[in-house]
Structure formats: C-alpha cells, structure tokens
C-alpha positions in Angstrom: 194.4 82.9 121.4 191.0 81.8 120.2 190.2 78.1 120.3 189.5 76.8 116.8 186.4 74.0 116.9 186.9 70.7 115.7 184.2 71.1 112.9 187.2 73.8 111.1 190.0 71.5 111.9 188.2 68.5 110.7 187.3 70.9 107.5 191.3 72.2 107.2 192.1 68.7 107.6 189.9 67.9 104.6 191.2 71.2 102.4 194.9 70.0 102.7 194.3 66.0 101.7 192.1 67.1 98.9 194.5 69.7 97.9 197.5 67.0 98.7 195.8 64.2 96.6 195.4 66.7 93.8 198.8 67.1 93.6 200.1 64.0 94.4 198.3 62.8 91.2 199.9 65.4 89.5 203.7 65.4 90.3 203.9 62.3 92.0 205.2 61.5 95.3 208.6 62.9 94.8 207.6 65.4 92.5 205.1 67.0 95.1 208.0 68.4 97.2 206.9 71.0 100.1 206.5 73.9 98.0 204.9 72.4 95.4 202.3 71.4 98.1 201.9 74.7 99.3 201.3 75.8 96.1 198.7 73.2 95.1 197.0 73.4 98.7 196.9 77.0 99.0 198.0 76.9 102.9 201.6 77.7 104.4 204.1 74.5 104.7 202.9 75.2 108.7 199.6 75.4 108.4 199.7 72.1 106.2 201.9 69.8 108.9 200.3 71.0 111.9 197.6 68.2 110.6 200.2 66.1 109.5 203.7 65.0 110.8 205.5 65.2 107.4 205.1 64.4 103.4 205.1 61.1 104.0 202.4 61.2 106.7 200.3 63.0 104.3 200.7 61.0 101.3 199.7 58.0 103.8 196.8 59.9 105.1 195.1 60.6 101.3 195.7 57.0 100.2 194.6 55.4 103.6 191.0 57.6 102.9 190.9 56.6 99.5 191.0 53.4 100.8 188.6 53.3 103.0 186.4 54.4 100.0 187.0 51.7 97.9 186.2 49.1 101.2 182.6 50.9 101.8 182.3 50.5 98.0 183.4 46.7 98.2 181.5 45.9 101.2 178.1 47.8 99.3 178.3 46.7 96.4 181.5 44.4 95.2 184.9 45.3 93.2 183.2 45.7 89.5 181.4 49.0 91.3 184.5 50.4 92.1 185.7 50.1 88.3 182.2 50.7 87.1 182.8 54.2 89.4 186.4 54.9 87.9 184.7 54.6 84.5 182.1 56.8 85.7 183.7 59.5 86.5 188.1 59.0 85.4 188.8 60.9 88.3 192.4 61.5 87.5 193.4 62.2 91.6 192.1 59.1 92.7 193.8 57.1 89.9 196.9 58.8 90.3 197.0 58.0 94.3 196.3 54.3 93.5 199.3 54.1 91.1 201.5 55.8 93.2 200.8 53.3 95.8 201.2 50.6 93.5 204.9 52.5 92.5 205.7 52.8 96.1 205.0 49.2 97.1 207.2 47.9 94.3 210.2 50.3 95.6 210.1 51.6 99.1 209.8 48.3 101.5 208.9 51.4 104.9 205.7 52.1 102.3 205.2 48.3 102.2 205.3 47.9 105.4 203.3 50.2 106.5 200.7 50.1 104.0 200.4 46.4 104.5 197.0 46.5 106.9 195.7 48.8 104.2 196.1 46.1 101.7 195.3 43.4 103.7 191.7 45.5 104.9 190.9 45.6 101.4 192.0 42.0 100.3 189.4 41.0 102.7 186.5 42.8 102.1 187.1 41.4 98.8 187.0 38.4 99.5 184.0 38.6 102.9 182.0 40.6 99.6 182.6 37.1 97.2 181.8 34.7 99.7 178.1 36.6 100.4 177.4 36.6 97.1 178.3 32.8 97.1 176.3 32.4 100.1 173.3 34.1 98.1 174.2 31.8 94.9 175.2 34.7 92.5 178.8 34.0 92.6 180.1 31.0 90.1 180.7 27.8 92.4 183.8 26.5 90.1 186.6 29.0 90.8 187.7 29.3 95.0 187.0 32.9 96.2 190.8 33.5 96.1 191.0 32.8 92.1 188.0 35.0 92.1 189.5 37.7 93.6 192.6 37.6 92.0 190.7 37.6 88.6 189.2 41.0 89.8 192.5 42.5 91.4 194.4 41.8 88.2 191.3 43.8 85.9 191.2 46.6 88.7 195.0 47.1 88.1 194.5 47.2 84.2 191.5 49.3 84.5 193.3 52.2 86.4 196.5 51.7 83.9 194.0 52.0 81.4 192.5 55.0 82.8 195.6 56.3 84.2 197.1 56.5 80.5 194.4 58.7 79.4 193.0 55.4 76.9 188.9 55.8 75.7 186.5 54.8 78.4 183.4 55.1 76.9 183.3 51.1 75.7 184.4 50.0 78.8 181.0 49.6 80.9 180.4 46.6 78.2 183.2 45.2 79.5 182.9 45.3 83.2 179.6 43.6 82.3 181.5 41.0 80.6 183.7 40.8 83.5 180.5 41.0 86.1 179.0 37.9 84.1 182.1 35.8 84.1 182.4 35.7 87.8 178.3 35.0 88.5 176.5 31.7 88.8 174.8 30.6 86.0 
C-alpha cells in the first residue's frame, strides 16, 4: 500500500477540523452526531477518526486550534483585536465553537478539566499582553491587570453572545473603541 506524505495528512487533518468546526457551530456538540459529521465533512466516519480518537477528541482538537488563534492574536496585538476581528468578519464557526465551549464548561466537568490549560494559556497571555502595554505606559495605572482583564473577558463574552444571536454589528467598532480608550493611560 502506498505511503501517504505528511504534507496530505497534515492537509486531511485540516479538511476534517474545518469541516468539524463548520458543523459543530451548526448543530452543536450533541447535535453533530457521527453521521451528521460525515455529512458535513464529506469523508467516511473512518477516514474522519483515523486523525482523531473520537467526537470528543475532535471537538477538542477545533477548539484547542481556535485557541491557539485567539493567543497569537493576544500576544500580537491584545484582546480588543480579537473582538475588533469577530466584528470584522462574524464568522459564525468560530463563534459557535467558543459558545459551545463556554456550554460545555458550565455542564460537563471531563470538558473542564480538560480544557482547563486551554483556559489558563489564554488567561495569561491576557494578562503577559496588559502588563507590556503597562510596561510601555499605554495601559491605565488605576485598575490591577486582573480587573483589566476581567473587564475585557466579560465584553469578549457579550461580544460573541452578541454576534452569536445574529444582533447588528456594524456600530460596534465605535464601541470597541470606547472599550480600547477606557482601558489606556491617559
């Protein structure tokens, strides 16, 4: 049998968590069962967990790469680019894998558990992004870096319920600038 490169599997990898996030969004965790996965991905249920161990493995998979996203994004350029992104472009996928996570946190403590570095990952590069900008005197000296953060956690969750609902966007880069101005110095 011919050996398949890793350049295809890395691509067939790629296919079935952009296929998977897609539906995931769609029907939701437990609405996504196995053949509605086929379905959405276009592949056979074998071709689809020979990349990954089960449904669950997969769902953990798309949301740990959306993840990482959102960190390069944070580390770049802070937490108001990330919304100021979602605004951009209301990419329903990504929204829909962030509230699903949020869903699954509040009921499935395995999910918790193991999505806990996840969190923690991005809590910090939250917070490593607000202390550089404090370090460079941008960020307001009269709140700790955890009150910050928490300020721009708590609009990030709004923001994708906002988005998530299907609500207007198009006034809401106004507001991320008011958000971006309460948090700098001066």
């Amino acid at each position: 049998m011919p050996r398949v490169s890793p350049d295809r599997l890395q691509a067939r990898r790629q296919q079935i968590l952009d296929g998977a996030r897609a539906c995931f969004a769609r029907h939701g965790y437990e609405g996504a069962t196995v053949r509605v996965l086929e379905e959405e991905i276009g592949l056979s249920r074998g071709a689809i967990f020979h990349h990954f161990a089960d449904k669950e493995a997969l769902f953990l998979a798309v949301a740990e790469q959306d993840a990482a996203a959102m960190r390069h994004t944070v580390a770049e350029h802070g937490l108001v680019q990330v919304m100021r992104e979602m605004v951009a472009a209301p990419d329903a996928k990504r929204i829909g894998t962030q509230l699903e996570v949020a869903r699954r946190l509040r009921t499935d403590p395995a999910f918790r558990a193991a999505w806990q570095p996840q969190q923690a990952s991005l809590e910090s590069a939250v917070r490593d992004r607000l202390r550089h900008q404090r370090q460079l005197g941008a960020l307001r000296a009269d709140a700790e870096i955890d009150q910050v953060a928490g300020y721009l956690e708590l609009v990030m969750e709004g923001l994708t319920a906002h988005l998530a609902a299907g609500l207007p966007a198009d006034r809401l880069d106004r507001v991320l600038d008011l958000v971006e101005v309460s948090v700098r110095q001066g």
